[in-house]
Backbone as CSV, one residue per row, in Angstrom:
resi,resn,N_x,N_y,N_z,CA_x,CA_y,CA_z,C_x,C_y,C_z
1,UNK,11.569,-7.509,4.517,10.985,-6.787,5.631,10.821,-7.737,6.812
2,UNK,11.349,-7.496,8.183,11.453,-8.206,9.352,9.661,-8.495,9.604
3,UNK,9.465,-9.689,9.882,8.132,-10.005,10.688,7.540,-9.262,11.869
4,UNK,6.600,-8.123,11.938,6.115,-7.817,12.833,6.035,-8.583,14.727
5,UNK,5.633,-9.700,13.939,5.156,-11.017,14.924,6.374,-11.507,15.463
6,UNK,7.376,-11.221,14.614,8.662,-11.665,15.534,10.126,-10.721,15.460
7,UNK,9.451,-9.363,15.717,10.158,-8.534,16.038,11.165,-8.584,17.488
8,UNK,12.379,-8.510,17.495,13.054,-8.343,18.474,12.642,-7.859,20.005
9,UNK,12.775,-8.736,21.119,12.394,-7.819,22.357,13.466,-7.384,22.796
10,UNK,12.871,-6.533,24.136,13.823,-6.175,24.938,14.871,-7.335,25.634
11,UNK,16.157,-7.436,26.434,16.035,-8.911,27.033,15.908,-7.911,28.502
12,UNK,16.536,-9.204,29.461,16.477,-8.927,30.600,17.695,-7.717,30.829
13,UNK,18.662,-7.672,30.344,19.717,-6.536,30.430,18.724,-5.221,29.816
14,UNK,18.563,-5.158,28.921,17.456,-4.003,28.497,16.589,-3.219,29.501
15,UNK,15.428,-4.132,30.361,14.822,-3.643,31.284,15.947,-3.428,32.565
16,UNK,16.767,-3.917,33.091,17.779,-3.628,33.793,18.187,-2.291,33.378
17,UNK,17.886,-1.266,32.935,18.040,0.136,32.626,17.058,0.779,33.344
18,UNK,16.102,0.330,33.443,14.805,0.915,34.025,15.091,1.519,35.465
19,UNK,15.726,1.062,36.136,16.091,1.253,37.550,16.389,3.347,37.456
20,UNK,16.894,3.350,36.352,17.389,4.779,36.233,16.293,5.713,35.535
21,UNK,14.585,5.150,35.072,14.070,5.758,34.747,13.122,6.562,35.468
22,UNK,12.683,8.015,35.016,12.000,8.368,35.663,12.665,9.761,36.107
23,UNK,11.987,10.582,37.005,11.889,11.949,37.198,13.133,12.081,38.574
24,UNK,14.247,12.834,38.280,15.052,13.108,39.913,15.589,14.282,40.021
25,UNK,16.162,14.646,40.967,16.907,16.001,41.731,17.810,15.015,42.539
26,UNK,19.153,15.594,41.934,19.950,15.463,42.168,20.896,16.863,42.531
27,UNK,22.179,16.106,43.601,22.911,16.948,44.793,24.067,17.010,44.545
28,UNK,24.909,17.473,43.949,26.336,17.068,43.143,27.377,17.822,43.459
29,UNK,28.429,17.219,43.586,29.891,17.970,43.977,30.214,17.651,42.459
30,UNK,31.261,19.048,41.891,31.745,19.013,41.146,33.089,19.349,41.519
31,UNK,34.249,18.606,40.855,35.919,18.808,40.999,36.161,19.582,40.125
32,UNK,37.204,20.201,40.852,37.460,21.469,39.964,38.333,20.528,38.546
33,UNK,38.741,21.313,37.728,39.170,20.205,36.456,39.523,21.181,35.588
34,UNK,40.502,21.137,34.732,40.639,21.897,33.143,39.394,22.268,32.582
35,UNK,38.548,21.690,32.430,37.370,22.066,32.070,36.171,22.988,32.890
36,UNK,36.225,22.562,34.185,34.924,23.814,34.913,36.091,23.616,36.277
37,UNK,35.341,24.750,36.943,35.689,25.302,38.437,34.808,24.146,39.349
38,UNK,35.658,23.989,40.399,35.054,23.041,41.738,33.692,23.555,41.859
39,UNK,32.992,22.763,43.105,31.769,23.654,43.305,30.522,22.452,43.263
40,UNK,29.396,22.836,44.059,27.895,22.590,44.317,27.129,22.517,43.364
41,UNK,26.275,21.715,42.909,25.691,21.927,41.806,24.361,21.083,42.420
42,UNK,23.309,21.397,41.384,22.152,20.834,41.790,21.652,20.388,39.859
43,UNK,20.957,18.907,39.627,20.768,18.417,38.836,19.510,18.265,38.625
44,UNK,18.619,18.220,37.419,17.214,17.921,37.166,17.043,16.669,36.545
45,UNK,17.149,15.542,36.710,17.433,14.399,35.088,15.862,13.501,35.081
46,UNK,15.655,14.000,33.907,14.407,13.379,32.722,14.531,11.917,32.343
47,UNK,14.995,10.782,32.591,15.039,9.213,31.628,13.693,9.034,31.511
48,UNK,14.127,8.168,30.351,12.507,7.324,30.170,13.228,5.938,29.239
49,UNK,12.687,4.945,29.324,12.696,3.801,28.390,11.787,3.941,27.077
50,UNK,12.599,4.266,25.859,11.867,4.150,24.696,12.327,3.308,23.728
51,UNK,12.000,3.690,22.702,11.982,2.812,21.265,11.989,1.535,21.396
52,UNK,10.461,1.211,22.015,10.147,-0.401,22.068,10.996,-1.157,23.440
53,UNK,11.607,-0.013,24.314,12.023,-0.576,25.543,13.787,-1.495,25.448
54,UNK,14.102,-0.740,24.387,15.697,-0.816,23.863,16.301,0.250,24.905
55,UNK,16.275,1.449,24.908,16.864,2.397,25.223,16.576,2.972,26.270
56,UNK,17.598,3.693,27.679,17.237,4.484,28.280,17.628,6.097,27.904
57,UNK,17.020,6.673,27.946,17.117,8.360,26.955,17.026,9.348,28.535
58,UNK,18.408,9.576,28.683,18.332,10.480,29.647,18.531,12.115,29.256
59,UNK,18.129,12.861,29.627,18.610,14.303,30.144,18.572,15.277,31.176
60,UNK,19.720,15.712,31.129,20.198,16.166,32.851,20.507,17.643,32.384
61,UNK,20.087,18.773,33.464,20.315,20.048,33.343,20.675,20.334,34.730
62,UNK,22.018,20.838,34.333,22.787,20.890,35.921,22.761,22.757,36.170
63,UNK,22.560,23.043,37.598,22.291,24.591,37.814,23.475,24.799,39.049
64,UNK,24.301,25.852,38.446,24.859,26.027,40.128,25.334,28.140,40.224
65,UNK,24.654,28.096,41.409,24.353,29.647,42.118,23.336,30.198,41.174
66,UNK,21.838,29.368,41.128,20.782,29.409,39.781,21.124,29.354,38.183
67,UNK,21.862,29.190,38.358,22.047,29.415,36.576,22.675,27.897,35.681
68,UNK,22.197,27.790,34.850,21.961,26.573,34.082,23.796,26.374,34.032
69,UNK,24.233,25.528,34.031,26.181,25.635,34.104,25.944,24.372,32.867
70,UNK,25.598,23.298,32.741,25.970,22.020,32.517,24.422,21.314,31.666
71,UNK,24.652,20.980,30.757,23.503,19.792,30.288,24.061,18.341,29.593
72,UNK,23.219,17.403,29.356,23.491,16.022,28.835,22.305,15.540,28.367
73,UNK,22.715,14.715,27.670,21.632,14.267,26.383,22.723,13.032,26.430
74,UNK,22.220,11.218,27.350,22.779,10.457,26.957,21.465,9.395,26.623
75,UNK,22.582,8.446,25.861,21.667,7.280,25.477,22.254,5.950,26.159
76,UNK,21.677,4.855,26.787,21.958,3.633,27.148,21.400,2.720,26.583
77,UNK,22.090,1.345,26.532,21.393,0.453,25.808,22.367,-0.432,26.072
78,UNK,21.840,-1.778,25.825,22.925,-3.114,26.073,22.788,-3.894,24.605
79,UNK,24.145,-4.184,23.869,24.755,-4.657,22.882,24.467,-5.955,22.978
80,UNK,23.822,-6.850,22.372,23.244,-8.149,22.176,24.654,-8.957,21.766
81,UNK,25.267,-8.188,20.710,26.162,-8.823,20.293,27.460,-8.804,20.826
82,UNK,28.212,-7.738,21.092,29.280,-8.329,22.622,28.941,-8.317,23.937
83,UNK,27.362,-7.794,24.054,27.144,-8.472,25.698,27.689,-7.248,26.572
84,UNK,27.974,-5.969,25.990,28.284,-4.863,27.048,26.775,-3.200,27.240
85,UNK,26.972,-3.243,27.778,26.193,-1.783,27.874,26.780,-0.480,27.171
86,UNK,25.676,0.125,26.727,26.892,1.448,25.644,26.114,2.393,26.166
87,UNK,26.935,3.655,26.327,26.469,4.799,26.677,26.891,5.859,25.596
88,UNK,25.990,6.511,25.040,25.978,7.449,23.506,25.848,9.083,24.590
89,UNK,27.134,9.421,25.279,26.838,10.939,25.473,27.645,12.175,24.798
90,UNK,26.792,13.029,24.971,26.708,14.263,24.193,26.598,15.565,25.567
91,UNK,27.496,16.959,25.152,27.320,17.070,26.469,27.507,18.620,26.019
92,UNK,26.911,19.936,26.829,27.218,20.808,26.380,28.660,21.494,26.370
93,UNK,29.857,21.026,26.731,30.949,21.442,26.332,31.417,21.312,25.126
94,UNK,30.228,20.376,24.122,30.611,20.047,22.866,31.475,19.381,21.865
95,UNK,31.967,18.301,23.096,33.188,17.566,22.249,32.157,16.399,21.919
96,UNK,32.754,15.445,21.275,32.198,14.547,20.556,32.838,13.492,20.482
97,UNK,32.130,12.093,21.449,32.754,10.815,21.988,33.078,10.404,20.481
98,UNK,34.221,9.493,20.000,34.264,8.964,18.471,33.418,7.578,18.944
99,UNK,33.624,6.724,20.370,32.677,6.044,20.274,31.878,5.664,21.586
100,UNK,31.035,5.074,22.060,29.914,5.078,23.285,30.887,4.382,24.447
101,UNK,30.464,4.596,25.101,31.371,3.829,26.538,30.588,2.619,26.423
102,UNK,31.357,2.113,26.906,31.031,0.376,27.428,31.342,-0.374,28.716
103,UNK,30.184,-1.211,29.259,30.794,-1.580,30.484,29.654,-2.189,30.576
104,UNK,29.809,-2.862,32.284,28.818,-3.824,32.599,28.078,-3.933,34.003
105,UNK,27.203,-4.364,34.578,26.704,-4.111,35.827,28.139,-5.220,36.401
106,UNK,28.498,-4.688,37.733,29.047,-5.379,39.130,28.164,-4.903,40.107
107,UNK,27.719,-6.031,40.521,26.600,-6.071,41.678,25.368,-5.176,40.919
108,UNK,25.461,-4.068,42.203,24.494,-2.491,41.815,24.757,-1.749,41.440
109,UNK,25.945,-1.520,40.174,26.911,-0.556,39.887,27.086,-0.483,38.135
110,UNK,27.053,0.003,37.528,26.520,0.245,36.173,27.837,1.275,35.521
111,UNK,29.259,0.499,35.264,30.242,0.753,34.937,30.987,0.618,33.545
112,UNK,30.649,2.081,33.022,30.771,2.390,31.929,31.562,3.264,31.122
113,UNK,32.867,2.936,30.618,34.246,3.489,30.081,34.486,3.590,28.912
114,UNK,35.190,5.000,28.622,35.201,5.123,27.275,36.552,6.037,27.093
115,UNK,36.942,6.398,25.643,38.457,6.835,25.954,38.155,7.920,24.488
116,UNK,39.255,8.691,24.509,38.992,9.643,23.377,40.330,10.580,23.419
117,UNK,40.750,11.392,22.311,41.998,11.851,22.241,42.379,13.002,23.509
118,UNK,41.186,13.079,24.371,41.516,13.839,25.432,42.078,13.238,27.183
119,UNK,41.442,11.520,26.775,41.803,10.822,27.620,40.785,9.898,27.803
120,UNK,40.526,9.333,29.175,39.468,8.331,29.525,38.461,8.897,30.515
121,UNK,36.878,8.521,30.472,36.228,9.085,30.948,35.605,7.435,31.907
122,UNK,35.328,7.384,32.890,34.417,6.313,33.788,32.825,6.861,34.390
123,UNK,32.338,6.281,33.702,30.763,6.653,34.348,30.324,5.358,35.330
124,UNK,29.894,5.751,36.540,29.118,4.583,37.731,28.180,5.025,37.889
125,UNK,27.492,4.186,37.728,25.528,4.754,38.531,25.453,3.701,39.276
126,UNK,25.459,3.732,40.160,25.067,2.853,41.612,23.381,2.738,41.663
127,UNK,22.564,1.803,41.689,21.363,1.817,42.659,21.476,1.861,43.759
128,UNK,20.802,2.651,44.472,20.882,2.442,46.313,19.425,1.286,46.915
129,UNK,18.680,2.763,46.002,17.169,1.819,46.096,16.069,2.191,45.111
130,UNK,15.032,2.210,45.297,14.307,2.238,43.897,14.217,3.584,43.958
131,UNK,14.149,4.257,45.209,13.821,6.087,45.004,15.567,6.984,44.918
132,UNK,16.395,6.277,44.857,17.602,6.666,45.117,19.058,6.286,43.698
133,UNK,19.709,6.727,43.484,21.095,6.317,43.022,22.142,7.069,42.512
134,UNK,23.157,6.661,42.331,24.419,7.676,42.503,25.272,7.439,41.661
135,UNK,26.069,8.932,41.199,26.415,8.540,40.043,27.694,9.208,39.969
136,UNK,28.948,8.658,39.487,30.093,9.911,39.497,31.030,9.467,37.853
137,UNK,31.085,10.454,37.824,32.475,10.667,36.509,33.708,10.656,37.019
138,UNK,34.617,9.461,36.521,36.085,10.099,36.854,36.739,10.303,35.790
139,UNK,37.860,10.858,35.550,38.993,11.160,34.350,40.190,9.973,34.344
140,UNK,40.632,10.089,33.539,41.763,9.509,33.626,42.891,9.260,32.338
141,UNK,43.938,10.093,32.421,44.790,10.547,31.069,45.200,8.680,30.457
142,UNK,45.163,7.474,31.484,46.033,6.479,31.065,44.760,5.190,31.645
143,UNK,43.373,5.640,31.497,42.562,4.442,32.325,42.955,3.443,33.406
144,UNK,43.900,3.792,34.385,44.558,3.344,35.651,44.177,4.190,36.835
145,UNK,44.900,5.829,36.748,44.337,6.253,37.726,43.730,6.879,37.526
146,UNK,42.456,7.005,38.701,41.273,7.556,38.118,41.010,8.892,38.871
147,UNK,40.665,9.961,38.936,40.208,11.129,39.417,38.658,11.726,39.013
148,UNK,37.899,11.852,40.427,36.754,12.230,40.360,36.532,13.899,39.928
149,UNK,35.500,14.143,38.681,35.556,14.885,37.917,33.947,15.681,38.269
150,UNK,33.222,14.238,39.030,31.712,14.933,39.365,30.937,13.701,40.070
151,UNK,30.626,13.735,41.201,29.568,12.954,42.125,28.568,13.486,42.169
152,UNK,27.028,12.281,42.572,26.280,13.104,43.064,25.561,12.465,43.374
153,UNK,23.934,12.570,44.437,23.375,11.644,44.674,21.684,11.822,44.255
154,UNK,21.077,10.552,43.487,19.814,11.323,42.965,18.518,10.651,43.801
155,UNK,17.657,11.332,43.986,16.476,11.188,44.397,14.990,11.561,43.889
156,UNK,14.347,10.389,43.227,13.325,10.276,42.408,12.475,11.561,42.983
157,UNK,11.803,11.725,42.284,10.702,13.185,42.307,8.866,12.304,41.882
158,UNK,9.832,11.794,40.685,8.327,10.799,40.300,8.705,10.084,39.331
């Protein structure tokens, strides 16, 4: 049984998640795509830092012309042991990543890629500022070129 007293902390990459915690409304263009129609959307997203300050636990409920279109249930966290950031999402279209994206901060930019038998997906969350940050999905059948799939820009609530 691991020592209480010298239980694992967070490190400094860990709290470096925090930037994204907390209450926002978000403003989002969506590209039209095989999967949904173009179009306006408006976002609600829930994070918080839990389980001992390992994890950021987001969820996002996206609404467009009132009605609920889109949800997410992701997880973040940074890998001690290769040193990358992983993103665990789950999404209501219901496919199922085989494994978490990975990637790393450049500058203010939180770049995180992952690939699957449908193709490659790129997640960026930009900080702007502490009440602000931005975030877009692109596609990409060959992880080269990339096509924006969903932007948007968020603004803390609380």
């Amino acid at each position: 049984m691991a020592d209480r007293l010298h239980a694992p902390t967070p490190t400094d990459e860990h709290r470096r998640l925090a930037a994204f915690a907390g209450e926002w409304r978000g403003e989002e263009t969506v590209f039209a795509s095989r999967w949904v129609e173009g179009g306006e959307a408006e976002s609600h997203v829930l994070a918080r830092m839990d389980l001992n300050g390992f994890y950021l636990i987001q969820d996002v409920r996206q609404t467009r012309a009132g009605k609920e279109s889109f949800a997410t249930h992701a997880v973040f966290t940074y890998d001690r042991e290769d040193r990358l950031y992983k993103l665990f999402w789950h999404d209501s279209l219901g496919y199922f990543a085989p494994s978490p994206a990975s990637g790393s901060w450049t500058g203010n930019s939180l770049v995180l890629v992952r690939g699957s038998l449908r193709g490659n997906a790129r997640h960026v969350y930009e900080v702007i500022d502490d009440k602000s940050y931005s975030m877009k999905i692109q596609y990409s059948p060959d992880a080269e070129g990339w096509s924006d799939v969903l932007t948007g820009i968020y603004r803390r609530i609380n």
